[in-house]
C-alpha positions in Angstrom: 103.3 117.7 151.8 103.3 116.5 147.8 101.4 118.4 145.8 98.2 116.5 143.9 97.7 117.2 140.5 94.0 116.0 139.4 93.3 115.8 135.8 90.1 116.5 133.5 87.2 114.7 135.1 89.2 115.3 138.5 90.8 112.3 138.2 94.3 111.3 140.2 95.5 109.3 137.1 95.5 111.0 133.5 93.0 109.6 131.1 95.0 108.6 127.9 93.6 106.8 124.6 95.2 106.6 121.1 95.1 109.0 118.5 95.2 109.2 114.6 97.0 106.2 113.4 99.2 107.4 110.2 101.3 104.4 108.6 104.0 105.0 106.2 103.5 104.1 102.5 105.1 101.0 100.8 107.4 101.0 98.1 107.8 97.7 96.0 110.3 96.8 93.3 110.2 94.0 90.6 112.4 93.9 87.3 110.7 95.2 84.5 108.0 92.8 82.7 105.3 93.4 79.7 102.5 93.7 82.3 101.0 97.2 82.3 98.8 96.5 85.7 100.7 98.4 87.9 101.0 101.3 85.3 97.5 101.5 84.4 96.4 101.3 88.3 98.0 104.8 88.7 96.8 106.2 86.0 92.9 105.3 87.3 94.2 107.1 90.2 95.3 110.2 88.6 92.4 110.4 86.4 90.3 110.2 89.6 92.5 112.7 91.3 91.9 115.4 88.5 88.1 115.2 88.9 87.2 113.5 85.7 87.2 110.2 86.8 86.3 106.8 89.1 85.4 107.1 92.8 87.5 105.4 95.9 86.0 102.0 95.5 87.3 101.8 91.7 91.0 102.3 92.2 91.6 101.7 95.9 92.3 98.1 96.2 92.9 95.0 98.8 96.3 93.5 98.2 98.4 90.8 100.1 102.6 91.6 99.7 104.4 88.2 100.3 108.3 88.1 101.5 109.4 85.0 100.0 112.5 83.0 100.0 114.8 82.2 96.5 112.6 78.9 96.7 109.0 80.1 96.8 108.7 79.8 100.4 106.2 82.3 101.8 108.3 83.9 105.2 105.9 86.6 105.7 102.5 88.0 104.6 101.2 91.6 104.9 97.7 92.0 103.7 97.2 95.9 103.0 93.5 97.3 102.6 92.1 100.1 100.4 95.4 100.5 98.6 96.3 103.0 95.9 99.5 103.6 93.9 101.1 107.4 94.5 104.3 106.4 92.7 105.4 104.3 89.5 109.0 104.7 88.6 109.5 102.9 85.1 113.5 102.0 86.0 116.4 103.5 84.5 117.8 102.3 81.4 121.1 101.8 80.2 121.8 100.6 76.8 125.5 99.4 77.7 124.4 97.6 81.0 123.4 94.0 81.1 121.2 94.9 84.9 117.3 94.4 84.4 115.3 97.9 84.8 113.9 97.7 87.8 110.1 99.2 88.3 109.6 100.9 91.5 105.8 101.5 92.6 104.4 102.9 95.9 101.1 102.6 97.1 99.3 104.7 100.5 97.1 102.2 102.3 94.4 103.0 104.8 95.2 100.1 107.0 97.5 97.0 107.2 97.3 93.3 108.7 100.5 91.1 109.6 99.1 87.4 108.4 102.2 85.3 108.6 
């Protein structure tokens, strides 16, 4: 005779639901430009993270990150909510080189959307 195993509630079949979702954070590159946005985005976050300044709303963000092709062509669209940098790497630079510095920033999201 098989043995019958009964679960909580005395159930035959087990009762199973999903747990904490975790997703990975992003990391983006882009050569080098005179725009400080990125830069000054993680420094509102580590003001904030020292006690002394803004609250979530203020520095966690809303942002769409687009795959495109050489062209312009949008192939894919991820749309990330309440974002927040955790990284900025300014590049290395070498004088001799004639390679752009390439900026490096990651961001932890609470939760992310596929759109195209």
């Amino acid at each position: 005779m098989a043995k019958v195993e009964y679960f909580e509630g005395g159930s035959l079949i087990p009762n199973k639901s999903p747990g904490r979702l975790t997703f990975a954070d992003v990391t983006l590159e882009r050569g080098a430009t005179q725009d400080r946005d990125l830069f000054d985005w993680l420094q509102d976050v580590a003001i904030t993270s020292s006690g002394r300044g803004l609250v979530d709303p203020y520095y966690k963000r809303n942002l769409d990150v687009v795959q495109q092709e050489r062209d312009g062509t949008t192939l894919r669209r991820w749309s990330l909510s309440r974002a927040w940098p955790t990284k900025f790497v300014a590049g290395e630079w070498d004088n001799e080189g004639d390679q752009n510095v390439i900026e490096q920033v990651t961001l932890a999201y609470d939760f992310f959307e596929l759109i195209q």
